[in-house]
C-alpha positions as CSV (number, residue, x, y, z in Angstrom):
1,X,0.0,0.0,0.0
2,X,1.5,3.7,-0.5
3,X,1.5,6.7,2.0
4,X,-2.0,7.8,0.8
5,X,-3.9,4.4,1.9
6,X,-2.2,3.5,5.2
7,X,-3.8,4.7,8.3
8,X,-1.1,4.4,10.2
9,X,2.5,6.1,9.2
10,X,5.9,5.5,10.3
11,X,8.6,8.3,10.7
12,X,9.9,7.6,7.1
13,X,5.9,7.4,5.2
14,X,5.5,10.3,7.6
15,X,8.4,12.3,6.1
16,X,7.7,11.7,2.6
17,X,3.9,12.7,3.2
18,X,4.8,15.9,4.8
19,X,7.5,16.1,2.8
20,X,10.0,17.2,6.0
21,X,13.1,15.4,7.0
22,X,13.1,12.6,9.7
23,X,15.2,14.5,11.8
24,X,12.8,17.0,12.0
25,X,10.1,14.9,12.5
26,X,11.7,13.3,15.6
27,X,12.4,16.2,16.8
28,X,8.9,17.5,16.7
29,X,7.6,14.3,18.5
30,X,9.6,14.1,20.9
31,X,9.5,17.6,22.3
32,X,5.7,16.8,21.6
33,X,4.4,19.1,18.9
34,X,3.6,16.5,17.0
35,X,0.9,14.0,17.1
36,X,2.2,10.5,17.4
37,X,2.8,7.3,19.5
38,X,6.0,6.0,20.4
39,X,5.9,1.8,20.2
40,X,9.0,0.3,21.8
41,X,11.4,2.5,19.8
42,X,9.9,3.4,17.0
43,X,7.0,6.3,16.4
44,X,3.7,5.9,14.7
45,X,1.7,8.4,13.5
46,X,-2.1,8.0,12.9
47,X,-2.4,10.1,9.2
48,X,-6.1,11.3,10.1
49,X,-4.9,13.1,12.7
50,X,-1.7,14.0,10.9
51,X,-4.2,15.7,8.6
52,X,-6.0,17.5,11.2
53,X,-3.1,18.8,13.5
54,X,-1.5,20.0,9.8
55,X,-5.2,21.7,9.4
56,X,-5.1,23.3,12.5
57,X,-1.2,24.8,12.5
58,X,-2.5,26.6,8.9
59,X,-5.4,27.7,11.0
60,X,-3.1,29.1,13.3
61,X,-1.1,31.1,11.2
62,X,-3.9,32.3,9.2
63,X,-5.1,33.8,12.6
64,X,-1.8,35.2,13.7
65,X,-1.2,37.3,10.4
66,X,-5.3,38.2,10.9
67,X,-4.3,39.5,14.4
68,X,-1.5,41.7,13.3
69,X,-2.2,42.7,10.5
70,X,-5.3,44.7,13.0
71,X,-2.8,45.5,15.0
72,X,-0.9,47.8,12.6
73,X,-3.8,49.0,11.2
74,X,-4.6,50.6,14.8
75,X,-1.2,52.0,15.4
């Protein structure tokens, strides 16, 4: 099965979907900005919510150029 079928993604399928190097992705896991689960020594990540934290960082930064953007507009 490829990256887009699996439910389930380890750090590597999770680096080519995000298209972001492992190194980074561990990093971001285990610091814990990243959704995953750590099984003996090796991460899994479930791609739904993958999806949805991705969804909700974008979401984020939309907002925070919203916010100052009327910020400078009130100085």
């Amino acid at each position: 099965m490829g990256v887009e079928h699996d439910r389930v993604l380890t750090i590597g399928e999770l680096s080519e979907y995000l298209k972001i190097s492992k190194s980074t992705l561990y990093k971001l896991a285990q610091e814990g900005n990243l959704p995953g689960q750590k099984v003996g020594k090796h991460w899994r990540f479930h791609r739904e919510v993958i999806d949805r934290w991705l969804a909700s960082r974008s979401e984020e930064i939309k907002n925070d150029g919203q916010e100052e953007s009327k910020q400078e507009t009130q100085e």
